[in-house]
N, C-alpha and C positions, 0 to 999 in steps of 0.2 A: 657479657661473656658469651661468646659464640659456644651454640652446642654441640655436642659428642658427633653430632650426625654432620656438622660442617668438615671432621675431620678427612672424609672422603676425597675434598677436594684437597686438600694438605700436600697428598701425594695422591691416591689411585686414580679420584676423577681431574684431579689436575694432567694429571699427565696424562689419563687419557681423553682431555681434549689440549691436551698441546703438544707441540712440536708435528706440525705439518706447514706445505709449504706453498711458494706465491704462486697464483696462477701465470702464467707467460713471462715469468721474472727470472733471468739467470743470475747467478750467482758470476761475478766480476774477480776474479784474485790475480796478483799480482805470482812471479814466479818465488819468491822469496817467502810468502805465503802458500802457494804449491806444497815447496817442501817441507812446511811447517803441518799440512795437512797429510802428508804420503808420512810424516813419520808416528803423528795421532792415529790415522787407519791402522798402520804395521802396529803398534801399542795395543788398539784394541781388538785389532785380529789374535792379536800373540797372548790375550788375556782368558785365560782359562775358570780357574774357580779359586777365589776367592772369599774370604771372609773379613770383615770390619766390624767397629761401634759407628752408628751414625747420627748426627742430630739432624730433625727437622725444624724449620721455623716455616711458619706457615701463615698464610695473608692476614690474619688476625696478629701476627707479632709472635703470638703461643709455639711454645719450643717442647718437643717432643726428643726421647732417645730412644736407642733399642741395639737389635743386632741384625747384623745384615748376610746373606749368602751372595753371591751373584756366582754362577755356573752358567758359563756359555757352550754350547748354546742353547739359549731358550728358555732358561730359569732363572728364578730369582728367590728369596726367600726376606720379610722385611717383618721382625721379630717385633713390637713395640714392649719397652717397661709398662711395670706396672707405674700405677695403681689402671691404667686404662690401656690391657694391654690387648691394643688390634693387632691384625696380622695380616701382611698384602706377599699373594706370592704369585707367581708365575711360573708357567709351565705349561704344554701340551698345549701350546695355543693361547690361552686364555691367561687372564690378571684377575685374581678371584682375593678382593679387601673384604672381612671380616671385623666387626666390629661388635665385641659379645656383651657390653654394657647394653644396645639398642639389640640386642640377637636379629642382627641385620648383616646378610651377605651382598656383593654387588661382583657380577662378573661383568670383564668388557673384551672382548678382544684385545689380543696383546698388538696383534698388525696395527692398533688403531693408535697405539701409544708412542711416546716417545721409549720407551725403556724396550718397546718392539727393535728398533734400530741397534738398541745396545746389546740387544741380545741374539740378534740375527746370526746365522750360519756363518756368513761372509760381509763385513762389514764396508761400504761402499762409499763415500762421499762425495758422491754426484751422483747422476741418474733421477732416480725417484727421490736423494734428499737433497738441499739445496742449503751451501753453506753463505748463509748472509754477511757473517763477521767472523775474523781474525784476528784478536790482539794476543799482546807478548810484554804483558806489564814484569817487573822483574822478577824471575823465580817460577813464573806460569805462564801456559798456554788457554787461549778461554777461544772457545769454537761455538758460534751461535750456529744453528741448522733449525729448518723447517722441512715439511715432507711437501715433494712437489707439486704445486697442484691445489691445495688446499690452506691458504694464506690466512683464511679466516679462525684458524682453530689453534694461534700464537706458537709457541718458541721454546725452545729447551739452548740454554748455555751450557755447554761441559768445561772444566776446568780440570787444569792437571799441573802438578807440580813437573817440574823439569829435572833437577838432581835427587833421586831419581824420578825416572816418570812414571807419574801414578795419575788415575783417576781419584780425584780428592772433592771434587763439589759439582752437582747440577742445578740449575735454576729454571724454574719453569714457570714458565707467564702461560696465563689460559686466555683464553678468548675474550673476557672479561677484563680483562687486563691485571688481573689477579695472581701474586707471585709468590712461591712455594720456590724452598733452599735446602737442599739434602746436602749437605758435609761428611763425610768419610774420615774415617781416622782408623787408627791401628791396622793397617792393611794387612792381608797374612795370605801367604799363597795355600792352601788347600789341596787335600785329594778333593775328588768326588764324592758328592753326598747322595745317599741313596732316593729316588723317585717320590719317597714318602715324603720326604720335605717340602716338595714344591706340589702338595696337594693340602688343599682344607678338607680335611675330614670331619663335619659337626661333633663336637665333644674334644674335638684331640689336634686343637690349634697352640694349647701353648706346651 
């Protein structure tokens, strides 16, 4: 049984060391692909704040749930159930995972991550990210990207249902070649949650 302290890579250190992208490698797509990616961009430019339940399965097999915020841009909120309930949030820059079973914080920069891209200002799919793959298996879109530039540090897949289009799952391979799966469910548009959410306060995480 992998321990409590492996859960970091699950999702915070997973993601932050993947999704970046090939040195000197362009991304190839076809036009029909094109417009398969100008309407994923327009989706998550248009995607504001949000709330879901999500599960993790993470490279040991081990399945985690919890509850989720996403507020663009720049934050994030990632609630786990008990009985081991961590807390991974984003905001003001930084991805600050909490883990109060080991009373262990780990901050990384959020530029460094994949869920940096998800949450950026202006969402972009070329320039500095590089999309490797396009499929369109029945019912979803699955968009693989890397940040450019940096090949070594693996991949983030986004997934999204098409009737209607939602962000529903990401997959994240780390460096290692180690792969962590967040699912989405019960999406709910949201107002605005206030500044205190997307802060770890020590004492006042859950």
């Amino acid at each position: 049984m992998i321990t409590r302290r492996l859960t970091i890579s699950t999702l915070a250190t997973a993601t932050a060391l993947a999704l970046t992208g090939a040195q000197g490698r362009a991304a190839v797509t076809s036009q029909p692909d094109q417009a398969v990616l100008d309407r994923v961009q327009s989706y998550l430019n248009g995607l504001k704040t949000i709330t879901a339940r999500f599960m993790q399965v993470g490279p040991d097999g081990g399945v985690r749930t919890g509850h989720a915020i996403v507020q663009r841009p720049g934050k994030m909120r990632f609630q786990y159930d008990k009985p081991n309930p961590q807390l991974l949030v984003a905001g003001f820059g930084l991805l600050v995972y909490h883990d109060p079973a080991l009373d262990q914080t780990t901050n990384i920069p959020l530029g460094s991550t994949p869920l940096g891209i998800l949450l950026d200002k202006h969402i972009t799919l070329s320039g500095s990210v590089t999309v490797t793959k396009v499929s369109q298996p029945p019912g979803e879109i699955q968009v693989t990207l890397i940040r450019t530039g940096k090949s070594q540090q693996g991949h983030i897949t986004l997934v999204f249902s098409t009737d209607p289009m939602e962000l529903r799952q990401w997959r994240v391979t780390d460096a290692q070649g180690q792969l962590t799966q967040v699912s989405l469910y019960d999406l709910k548009n949201a107002h605005p949650f206030p500044d205190k959410d997307f802060e770890y306060v020590k004492g006042f995480s859950n």
